[in-house]
DRENDO-1510 file (C-alpha; in Angstrom, 1 decimal, always signed):
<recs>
REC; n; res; u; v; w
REC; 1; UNK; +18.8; +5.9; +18.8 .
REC; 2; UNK; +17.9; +4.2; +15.0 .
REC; 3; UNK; +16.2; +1.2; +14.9 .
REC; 4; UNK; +16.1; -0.8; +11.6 .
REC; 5; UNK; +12.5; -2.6; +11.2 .
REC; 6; UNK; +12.6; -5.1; +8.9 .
REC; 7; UNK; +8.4; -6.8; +8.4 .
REC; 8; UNK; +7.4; -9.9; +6.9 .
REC; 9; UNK; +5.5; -9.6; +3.7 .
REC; 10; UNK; +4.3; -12.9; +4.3 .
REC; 11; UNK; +2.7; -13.4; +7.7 .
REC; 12; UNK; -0.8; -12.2; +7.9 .
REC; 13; UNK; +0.1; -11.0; +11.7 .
REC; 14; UNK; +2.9; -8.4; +10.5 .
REC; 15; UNK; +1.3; -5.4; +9.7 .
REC; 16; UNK; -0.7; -5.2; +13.2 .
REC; 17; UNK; +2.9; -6.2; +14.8 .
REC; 18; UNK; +4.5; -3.7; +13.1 .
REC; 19; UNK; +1.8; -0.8; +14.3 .
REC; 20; UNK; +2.3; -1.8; +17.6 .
REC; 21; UNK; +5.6; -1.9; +17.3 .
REC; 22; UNK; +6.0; +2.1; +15.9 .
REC; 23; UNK; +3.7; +3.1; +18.6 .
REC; 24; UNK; +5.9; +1.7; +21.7 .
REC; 25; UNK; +9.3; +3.1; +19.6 .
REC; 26; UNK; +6.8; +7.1; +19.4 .
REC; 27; UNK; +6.3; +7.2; +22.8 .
REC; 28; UNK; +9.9; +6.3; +23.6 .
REC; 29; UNK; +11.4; +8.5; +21.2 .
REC; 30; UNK; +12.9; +6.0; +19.2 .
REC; 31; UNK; +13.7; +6.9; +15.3 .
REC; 32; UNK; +12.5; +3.8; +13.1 .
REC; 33; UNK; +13.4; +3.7; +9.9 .
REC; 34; UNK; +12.6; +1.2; +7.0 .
REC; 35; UNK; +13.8; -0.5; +3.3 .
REC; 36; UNK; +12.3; +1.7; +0.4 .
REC; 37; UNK; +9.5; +0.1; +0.0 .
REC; 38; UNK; +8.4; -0.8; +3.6 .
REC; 39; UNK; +8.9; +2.7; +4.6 .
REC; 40; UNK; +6.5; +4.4; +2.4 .
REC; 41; UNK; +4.0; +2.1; +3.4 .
REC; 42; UNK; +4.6; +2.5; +6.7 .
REC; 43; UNK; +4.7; +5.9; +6.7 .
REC; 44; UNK; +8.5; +6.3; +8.4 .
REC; 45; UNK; +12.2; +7.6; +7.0 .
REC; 46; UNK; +13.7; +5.3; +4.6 .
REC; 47; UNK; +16.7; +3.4; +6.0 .
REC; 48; UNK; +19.4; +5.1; +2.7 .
REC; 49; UNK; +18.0; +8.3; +4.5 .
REC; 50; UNK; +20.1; +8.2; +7.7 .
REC; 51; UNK; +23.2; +8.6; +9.1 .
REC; 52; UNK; +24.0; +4.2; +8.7 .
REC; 53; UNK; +26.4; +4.5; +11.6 .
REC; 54; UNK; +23.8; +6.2; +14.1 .
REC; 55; UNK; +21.2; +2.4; +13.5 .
REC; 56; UNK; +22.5; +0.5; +16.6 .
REC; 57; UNK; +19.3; -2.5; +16.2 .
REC; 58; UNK; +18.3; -4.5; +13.2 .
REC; 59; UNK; +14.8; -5.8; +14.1 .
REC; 60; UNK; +13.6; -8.5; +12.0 .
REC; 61; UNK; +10.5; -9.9; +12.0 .
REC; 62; UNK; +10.2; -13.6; +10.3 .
REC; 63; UNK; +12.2; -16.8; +11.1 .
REC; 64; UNK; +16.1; -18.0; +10.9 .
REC; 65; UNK; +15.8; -17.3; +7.4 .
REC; 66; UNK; +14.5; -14.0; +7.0 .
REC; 67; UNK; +17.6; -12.7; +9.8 .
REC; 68; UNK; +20.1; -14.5; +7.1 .
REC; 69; UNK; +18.8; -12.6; +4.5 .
REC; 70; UNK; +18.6; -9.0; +6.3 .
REC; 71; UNK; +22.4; -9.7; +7.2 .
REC; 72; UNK; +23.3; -10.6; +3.8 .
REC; 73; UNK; +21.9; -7.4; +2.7 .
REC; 74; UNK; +23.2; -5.3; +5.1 .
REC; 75; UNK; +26.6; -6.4; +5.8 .
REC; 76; UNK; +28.1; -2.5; +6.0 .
REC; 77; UNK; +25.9; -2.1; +8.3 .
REC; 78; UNK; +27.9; -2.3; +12.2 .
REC; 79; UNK; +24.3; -3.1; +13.5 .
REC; 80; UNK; +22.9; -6.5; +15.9 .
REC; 81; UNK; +20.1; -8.2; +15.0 .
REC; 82; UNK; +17.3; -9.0; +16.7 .
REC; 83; UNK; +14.6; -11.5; +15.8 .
REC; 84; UNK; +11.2; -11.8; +16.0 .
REC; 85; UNK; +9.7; -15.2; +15.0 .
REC; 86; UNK; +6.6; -15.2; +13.3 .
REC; 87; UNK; +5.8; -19.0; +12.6 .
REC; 88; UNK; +7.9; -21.7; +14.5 .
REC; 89; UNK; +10.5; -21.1; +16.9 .
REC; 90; UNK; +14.0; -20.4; +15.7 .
REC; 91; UNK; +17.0; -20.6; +16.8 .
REC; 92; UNK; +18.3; -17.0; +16.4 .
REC; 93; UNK; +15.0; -15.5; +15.5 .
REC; 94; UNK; +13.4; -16.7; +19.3 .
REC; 95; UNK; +11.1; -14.1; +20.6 .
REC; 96; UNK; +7.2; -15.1; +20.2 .
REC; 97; UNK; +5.0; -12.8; +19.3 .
REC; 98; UNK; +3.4; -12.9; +22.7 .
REC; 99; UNK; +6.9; -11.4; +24.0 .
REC; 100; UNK; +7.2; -9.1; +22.2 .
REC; 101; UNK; +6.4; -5.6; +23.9 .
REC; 102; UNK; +8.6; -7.3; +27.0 .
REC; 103; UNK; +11.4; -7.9; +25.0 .
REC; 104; UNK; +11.2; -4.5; +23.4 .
REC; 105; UNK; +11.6; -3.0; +26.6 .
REC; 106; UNK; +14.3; -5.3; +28.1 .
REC; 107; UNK; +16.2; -3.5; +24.6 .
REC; 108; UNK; +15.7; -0.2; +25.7 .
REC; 109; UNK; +16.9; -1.0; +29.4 .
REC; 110; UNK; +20.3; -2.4; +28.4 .
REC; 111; UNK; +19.0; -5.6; +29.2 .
REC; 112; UNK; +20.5; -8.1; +26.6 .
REC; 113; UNK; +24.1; -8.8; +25.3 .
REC; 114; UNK; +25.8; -8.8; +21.9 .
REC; 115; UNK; +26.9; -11.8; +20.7 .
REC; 116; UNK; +29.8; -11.8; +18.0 .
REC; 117; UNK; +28.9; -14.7; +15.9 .
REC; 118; UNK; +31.6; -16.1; +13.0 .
REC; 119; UNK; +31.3; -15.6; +9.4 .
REC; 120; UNK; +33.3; -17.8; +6.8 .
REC; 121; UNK; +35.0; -15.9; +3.5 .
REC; 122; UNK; +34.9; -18.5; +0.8 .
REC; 123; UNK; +36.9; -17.5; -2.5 .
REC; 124; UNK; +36.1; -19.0; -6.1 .
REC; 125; UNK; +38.6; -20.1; -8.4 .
REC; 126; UNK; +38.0; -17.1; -10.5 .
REC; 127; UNK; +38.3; -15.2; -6.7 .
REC; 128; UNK; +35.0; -14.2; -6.2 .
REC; 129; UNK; +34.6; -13.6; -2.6 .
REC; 130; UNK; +31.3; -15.0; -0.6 .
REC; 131; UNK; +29.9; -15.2; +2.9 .
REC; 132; UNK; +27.7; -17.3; +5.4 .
REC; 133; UNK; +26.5; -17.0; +8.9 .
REC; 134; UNK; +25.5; -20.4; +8.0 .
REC; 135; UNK; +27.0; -22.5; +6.0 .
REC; 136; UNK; +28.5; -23.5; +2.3 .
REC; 137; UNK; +27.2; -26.7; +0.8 .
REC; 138; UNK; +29.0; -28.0; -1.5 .
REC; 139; UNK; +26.5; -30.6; -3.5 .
REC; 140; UNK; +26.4; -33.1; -6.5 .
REC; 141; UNK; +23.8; -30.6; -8.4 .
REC; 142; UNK; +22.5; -32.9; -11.3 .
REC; 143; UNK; +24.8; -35.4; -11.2 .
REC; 144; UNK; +23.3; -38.9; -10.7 .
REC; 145; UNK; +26.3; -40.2; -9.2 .
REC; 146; UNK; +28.3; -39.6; -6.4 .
REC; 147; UNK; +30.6; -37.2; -6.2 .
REC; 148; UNK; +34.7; -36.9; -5.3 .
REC; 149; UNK; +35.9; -34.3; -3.0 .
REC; 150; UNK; +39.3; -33.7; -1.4 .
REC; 151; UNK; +39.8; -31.7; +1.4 .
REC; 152; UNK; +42.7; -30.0; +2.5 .
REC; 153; UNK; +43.7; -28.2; +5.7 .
REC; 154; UNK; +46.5; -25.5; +5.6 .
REC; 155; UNK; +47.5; -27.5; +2.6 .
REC; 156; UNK; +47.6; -30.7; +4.7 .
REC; 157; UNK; +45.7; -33.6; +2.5 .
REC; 158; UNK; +42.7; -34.7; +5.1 .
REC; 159; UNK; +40.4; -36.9; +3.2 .
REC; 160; UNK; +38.7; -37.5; -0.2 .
REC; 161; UNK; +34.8; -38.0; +0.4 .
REC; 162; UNK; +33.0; -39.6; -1.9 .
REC; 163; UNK; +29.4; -38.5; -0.6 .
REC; 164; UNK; +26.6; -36.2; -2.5 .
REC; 165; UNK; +28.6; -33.4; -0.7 .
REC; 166; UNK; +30.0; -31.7; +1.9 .
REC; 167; UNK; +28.7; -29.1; +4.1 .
REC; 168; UNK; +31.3; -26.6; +5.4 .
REC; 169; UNK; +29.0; -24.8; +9.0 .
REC; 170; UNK; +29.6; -22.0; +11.5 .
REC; 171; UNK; +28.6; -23.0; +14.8 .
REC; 172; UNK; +25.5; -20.8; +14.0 .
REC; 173; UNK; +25.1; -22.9; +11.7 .
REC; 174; UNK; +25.1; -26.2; +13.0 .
REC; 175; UNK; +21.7; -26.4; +14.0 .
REC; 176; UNK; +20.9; -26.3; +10.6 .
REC; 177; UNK; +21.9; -28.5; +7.2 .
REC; 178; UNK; +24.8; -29.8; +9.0 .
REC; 179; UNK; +22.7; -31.1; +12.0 .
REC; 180; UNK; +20.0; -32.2; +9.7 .
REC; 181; UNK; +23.3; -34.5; +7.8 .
REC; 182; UNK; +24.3; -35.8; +11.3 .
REC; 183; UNK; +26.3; -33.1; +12.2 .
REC; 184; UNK; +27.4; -32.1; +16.0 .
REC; 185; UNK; +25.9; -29.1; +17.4 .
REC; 186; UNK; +28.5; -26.6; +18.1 .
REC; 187; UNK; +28.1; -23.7; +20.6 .
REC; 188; UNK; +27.2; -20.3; +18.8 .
REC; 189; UNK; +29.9; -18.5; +20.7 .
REC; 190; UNK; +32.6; -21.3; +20.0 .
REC; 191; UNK; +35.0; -20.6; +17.4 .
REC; 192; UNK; +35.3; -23.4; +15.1 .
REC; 193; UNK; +33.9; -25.0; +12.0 .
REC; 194; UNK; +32.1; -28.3; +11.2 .
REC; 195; UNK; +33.1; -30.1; +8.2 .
REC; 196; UNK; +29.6; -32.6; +7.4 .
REC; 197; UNK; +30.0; -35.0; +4.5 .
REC; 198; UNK; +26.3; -35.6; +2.8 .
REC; 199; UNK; +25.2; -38.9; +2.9 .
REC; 200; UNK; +29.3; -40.4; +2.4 .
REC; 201; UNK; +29.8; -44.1; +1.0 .
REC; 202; UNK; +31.5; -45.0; +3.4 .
REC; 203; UNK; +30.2; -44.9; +7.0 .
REC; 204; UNK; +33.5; -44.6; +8.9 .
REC; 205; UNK; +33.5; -40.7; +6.7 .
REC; 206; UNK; +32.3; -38.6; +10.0 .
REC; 207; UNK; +31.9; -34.8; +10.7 .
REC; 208; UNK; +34.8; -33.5; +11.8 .
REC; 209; UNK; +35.6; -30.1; +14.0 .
REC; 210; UNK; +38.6; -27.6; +13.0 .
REC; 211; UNK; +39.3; -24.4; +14.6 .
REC; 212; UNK; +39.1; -21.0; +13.0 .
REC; 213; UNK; +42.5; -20.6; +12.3 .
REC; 214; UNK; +42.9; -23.4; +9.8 .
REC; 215; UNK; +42.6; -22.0; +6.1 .
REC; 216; UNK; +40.5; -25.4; +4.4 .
REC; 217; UNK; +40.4; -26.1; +0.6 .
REC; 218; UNK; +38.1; -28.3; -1.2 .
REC; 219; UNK; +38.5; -29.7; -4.6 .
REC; 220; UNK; +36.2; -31.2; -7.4 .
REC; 221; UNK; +38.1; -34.1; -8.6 .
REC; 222; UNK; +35.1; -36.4; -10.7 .
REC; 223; UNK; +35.0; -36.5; -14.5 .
REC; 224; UNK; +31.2; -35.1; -14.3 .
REC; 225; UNK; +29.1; -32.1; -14.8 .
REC; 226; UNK; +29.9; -29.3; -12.5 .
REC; 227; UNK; +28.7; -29.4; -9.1 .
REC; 228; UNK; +27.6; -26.1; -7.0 .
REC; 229; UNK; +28.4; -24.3; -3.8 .
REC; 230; UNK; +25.2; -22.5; -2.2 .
REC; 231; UNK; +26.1; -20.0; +0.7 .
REC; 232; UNK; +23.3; -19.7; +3.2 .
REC; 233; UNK; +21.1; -20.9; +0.5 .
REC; 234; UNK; +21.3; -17.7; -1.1 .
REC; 235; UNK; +24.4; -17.1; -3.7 .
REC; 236; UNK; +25.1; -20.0; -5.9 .
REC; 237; UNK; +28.3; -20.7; -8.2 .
REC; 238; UNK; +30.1; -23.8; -10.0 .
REC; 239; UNK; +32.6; -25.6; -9.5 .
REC; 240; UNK; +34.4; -27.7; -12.6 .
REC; 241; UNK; +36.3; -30.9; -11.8 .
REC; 242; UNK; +40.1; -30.0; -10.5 .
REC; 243; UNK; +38.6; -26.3; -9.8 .
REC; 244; UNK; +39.0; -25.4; -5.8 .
REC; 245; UNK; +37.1; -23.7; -3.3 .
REC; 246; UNK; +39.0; -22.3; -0.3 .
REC; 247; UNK; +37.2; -21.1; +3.1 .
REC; 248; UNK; +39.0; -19.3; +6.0 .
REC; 249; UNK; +37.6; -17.2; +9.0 .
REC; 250; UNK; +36.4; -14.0; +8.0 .
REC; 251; UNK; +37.0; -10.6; +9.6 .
REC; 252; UNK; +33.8; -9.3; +9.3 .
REC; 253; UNK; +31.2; -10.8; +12.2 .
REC; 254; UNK; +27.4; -11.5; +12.6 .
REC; 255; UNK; +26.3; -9.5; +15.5 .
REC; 256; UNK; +23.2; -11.2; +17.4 .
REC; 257; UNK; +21.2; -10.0; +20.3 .
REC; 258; UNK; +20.8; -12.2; +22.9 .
REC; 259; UNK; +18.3; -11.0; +25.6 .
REC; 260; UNK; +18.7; -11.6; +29.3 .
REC; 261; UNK; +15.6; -13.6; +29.4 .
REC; 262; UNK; +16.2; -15.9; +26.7 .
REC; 263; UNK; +18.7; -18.4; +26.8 .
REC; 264; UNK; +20.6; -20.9; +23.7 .
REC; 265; UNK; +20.3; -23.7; +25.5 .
REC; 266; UNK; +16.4; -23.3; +26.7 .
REC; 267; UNK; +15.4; -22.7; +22.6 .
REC; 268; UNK; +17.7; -25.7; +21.4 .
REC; 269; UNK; +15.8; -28.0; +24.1 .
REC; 270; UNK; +12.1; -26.4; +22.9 .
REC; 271; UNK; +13.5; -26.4; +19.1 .
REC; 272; UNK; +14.6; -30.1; +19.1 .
REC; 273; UNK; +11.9; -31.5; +21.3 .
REC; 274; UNK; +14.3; -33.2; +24.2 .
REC; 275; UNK; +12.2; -34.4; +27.0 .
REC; 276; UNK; +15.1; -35.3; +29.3 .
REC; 277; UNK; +14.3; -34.3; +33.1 .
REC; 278; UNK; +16.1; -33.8; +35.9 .
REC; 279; UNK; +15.9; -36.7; +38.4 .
</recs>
């Protein structure tokens, strides 16, 4: 088995965490491999260096973030990820530090599942093709103003917003922007998408749920500067007034680990701080 290690640069804890790490893969003869850089300092084969269908496990070590970024980079790669959080507690990168040997060694008995999370395909009007495990937000940029968007659905006419944008989320990615915009939270293994306008004129403008099936287009329709669409916060690109953006499921997926002795629900209570008890 290959096992892709992917450390923080930026926690003080990751190097230590990484040794220990190397030492329980050596003594159970688990090949580790590493990005150019982090592999020379780390003393291991680089990850170009292998056979890219033999890595079964992404390991990252960081937040939410830092997993969005590994599978942006590494989308050939048929590979789940598994997160290790190394500051607060995430909702896809949940296993604490203090975890982590167990965790490792529920992976190596089979004891975990693999989640096939949904990834949207948006296309540019010049059809440039992007991804998110998260979301597109689709936002005013430096406009002052407010800004006009239609939205259609299988070229069905659904609603003009006039908001500072809309956010287009993955269940994955409802927890995030969207939630944050008064989004629902949708269940990471539901398929479906979440359409959040950003702060909308008018209050009766609510979030609203499509399944995956639907192929959803949104136009630029004020006489302004271009606006921009972000995807997962990393890829950027404009949009002119009357241009469109179109979004459909994608066939590609976002594999994620789940381990046996972690649940979704039991993080989204500790990440959002309910205190409800049973009675």
């Amino acid at each position: 088995m290959i096992i892709a290690l992917f450390p923080s640069h930026s926690h003080k804890d990751s190097d230590d965490l990484c040794k220990q790490i190397l030492e329980f893969f050596k003594q159970n003869n688990i090949t580790v491999v590493a990005e150019e850089g982090d592999a020379e300092r780390l003393n291991i084969p680089r990850l170009d260096s292998v056979d890219q269908k033999e890595i079964k496990f992404l390991l990252s070590m960081g937040g939410d973030g830092t997993i969005l970024n590994i599978a942006h980079r590494h989308m050939n790669l048929d590979a789940a990820i598994l997160g290790i959080n190394l500051g607060h507690l995430g909702f896809m990168a949940d296993i604490p530090i203090s975890d982590v040997k167990a965790s490792l060694e529920d992976l190596l008995s089979g004891a975990y599942t693999i989640e096939d999370r949904i990834i949207i395909e948006g296309t540019t009007p010049d059809n440039k093709t992007s991804y998110v495990m998260n979301d597109f937000v689709i936002h005013r940029a430096k406009n002052s103003s407010l800004i006009e968007l239609s939205i259609y659905v299988d070229d069905l006419y659904l609603n003009t917003f006039e908001a500072d944008g809309i956010i287009l989320s993955t269940p994955n990615g409802s927890t995030a922007y969207s939630l944050a915009a008064g989004g629902p939270i949708l269940s990471p293994s539901l398929n479906g998408v979440v359409i959040t306008p950003i702060c909308p004129h008018t209050i009766s403008n609510r979030p609203i749920v499509l399944t995956t099936d639907h192929n959803i287009k949104i136009e630029y329709l004020s006489e302004y500067d271009p606006i921009e669409v972000v995807a997962d916060g990393l890829e950027h690109f404009q949009l002119k007034q009357r241009e469109c953006f179109t979004f459909k499921k994608s066939d590609k997926v976002f594999k994620l680990v789940n381990l046996n002795r972690r649940d979704y629900f039991s993080t989204l209570r500790t990440k959002l701080g309910w205190s409800g008890k049973l009675r």
